[in-house]
C-alpha positions in Angstrom: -6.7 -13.8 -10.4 -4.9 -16.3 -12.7 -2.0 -16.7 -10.0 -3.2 -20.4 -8.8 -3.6 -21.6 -12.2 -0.5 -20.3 -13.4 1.2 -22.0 -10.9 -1.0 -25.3 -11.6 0.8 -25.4 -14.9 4.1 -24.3 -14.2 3.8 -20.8 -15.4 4.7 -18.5 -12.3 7.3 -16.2 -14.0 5.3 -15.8 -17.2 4.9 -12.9 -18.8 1.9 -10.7 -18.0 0.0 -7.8 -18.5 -2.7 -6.0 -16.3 -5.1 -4.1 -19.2 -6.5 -1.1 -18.1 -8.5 -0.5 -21.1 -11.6 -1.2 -22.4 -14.1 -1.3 -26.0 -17.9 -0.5 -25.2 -18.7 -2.0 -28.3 -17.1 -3.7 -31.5 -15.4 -0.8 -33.5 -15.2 1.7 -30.8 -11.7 3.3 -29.7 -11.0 1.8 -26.3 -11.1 3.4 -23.0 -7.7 3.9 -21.9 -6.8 3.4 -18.2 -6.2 7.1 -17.0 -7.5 8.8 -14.7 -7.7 12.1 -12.1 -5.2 10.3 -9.7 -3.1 9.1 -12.5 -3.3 10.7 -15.7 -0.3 8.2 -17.0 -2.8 5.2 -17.0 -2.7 2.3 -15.0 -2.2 -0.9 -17.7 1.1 -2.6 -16.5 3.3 -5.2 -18.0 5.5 -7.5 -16.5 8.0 -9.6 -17.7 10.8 -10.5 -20.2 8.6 -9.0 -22.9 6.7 -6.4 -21.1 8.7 -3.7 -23.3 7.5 -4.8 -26.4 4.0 -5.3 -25.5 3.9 -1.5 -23.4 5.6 -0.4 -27.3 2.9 -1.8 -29.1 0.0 -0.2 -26.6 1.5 2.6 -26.9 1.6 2.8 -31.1 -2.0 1.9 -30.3 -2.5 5.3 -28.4 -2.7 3.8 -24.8 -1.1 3.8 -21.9 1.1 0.9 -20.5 4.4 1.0 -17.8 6.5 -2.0 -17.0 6.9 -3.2 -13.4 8.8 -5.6 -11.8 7.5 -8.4 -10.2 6.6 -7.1 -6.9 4.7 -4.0 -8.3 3.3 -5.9 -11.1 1.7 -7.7 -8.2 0.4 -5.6 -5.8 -1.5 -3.5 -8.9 -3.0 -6.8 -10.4 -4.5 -7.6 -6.4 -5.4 -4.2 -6.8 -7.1 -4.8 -9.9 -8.9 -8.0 -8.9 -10.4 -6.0 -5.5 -11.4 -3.1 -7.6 -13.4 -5.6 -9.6 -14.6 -7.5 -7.1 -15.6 -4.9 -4.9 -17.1 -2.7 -7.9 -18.8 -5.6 -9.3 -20.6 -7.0 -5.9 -21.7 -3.9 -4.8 -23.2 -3.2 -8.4 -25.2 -6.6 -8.6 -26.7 -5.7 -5.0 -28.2 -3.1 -6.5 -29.6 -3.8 -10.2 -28.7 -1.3 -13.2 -26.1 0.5 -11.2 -23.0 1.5 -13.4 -19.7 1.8 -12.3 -19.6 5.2 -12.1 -23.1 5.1 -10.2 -21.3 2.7 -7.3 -18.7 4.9 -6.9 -20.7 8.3 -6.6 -23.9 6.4 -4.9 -23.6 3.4 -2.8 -19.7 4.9 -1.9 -19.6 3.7 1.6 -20.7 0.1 0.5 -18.2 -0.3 -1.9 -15.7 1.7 0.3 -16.0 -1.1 3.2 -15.8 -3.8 1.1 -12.7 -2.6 -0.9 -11.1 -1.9 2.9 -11.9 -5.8 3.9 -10.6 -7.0 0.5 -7.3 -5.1 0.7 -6.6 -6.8 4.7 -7.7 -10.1 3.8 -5.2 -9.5 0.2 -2.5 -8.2 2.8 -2.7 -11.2 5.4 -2.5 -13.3 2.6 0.2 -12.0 0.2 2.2 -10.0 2.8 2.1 -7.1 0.9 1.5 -3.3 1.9 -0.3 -1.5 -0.6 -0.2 2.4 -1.3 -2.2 4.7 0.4 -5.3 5.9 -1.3 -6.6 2.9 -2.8 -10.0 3.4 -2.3 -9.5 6.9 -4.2 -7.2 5.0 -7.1 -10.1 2.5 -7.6 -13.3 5.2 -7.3 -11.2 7.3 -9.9 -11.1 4.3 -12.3 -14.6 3.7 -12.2 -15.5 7.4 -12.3 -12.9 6.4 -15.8 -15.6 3.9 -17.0 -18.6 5.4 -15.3 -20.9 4.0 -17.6 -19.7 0.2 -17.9 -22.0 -1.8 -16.1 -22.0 -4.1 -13.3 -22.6 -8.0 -13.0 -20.8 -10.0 -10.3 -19.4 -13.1 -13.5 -16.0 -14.8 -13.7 -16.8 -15.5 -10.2 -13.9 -17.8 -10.5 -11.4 -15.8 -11.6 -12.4 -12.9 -9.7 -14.3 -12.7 -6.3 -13.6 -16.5 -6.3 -10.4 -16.0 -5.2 -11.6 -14.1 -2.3 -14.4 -16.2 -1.2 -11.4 -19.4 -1.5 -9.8 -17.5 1.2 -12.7 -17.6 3.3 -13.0 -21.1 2.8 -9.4 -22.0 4.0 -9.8 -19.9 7.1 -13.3 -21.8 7.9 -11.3 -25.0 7.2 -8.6 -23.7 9.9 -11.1 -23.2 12.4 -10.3 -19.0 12.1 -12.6 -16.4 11.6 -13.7 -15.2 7.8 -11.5 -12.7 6.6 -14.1 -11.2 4.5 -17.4 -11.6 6.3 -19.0 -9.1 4.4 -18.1 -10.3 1.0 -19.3 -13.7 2.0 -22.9 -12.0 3.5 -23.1 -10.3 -0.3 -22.7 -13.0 -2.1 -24.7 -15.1 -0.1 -27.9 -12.2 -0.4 -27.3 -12.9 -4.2 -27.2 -16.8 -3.9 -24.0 -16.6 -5.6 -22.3 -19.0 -3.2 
């Protein structure tokens, strides 16, 4: 989530990109973003020079669409809760993969990505597209074999656990109770 400090310096129309790839290992091919629900790929540009950057991914032999604003968005919250969520779940239980959260601790990782994507909603004001749980179990069923580690807690289920800390501030209710509880079990927080 680089949102706040790319408004901290100015930067809120900059030029993005939301990779949906990945490299195992130095001097592998990476893992493009596609997957059973869409085979196009998921890596998304945005911006004034999205076109050039989705023409040089794909000279690269991967996948890469540009959005506008609004859709670059609501992918890259997707993104960050598909991270989040993949990434917590996979710490509470040591060694799991990626692909071994989404085919054994599914219900875990189903609940949390369902109280990410309403406390992302309240927040943003933004209605995501149906099936997101199935979008983000077919990426990680994409990547099966990366594993899990809950790190950049800053930049990822920091910006979560930030909006837990402005609702306690406010006197409301957590939005993402069990989030916190998680990361509390692992003294992340």
């Amino acid at each position: 989530m680089l949102e706040p400090w790319l408004e901290s310096k100015g930067l809120v129309d900059a030029d993005q990109v939301l990779a949906y790839f990945a490299v195992s290992k130095l001097g592998e091919p990476p893992t493009d973003g596609k997957t059973d629900m869409n085979p196009e790929g998921l890596t998304a540009a945005f911006g004034k020079w999205a076109s050039a950057v989705a023409t040089r991914l794909h000279s690269g032999g991967l996948s890469c669409k540009v959005l506008d604003k609004e859709s670059f968005q609501k992918q890259m919250l997707e993104k960050l809760i598909w991270i989040s969520a993949f990434m917590l779940v996979g710490a509470r239980h040591p060694g799991a993969t990626m692909g071994a959260v989404e085919k054994e601790y599914r219900s875990e990782v189903g609940r949390l990505i369902q109280e990410l994507a309403a406390a992302t909603t309240a927040e943003n004001k933004l209605v995501f597209e149906p099936a997101m749980e199935d979008r983000l179990c077919a990426y990680s069923r994409a990547v099966a074999h990366f594993p899990t580690a809950v790190k950049e807690f800053k930049w990822r289920n920091g910006w979560f656990y930030s909006l837990t800390q402005k609702a306690i501030a406010e006197g409301r209710p957590d939005p993402c109770p069990l989030h916190t509880t998680w990361l509390k079990e692992l003294k992340i927080i």
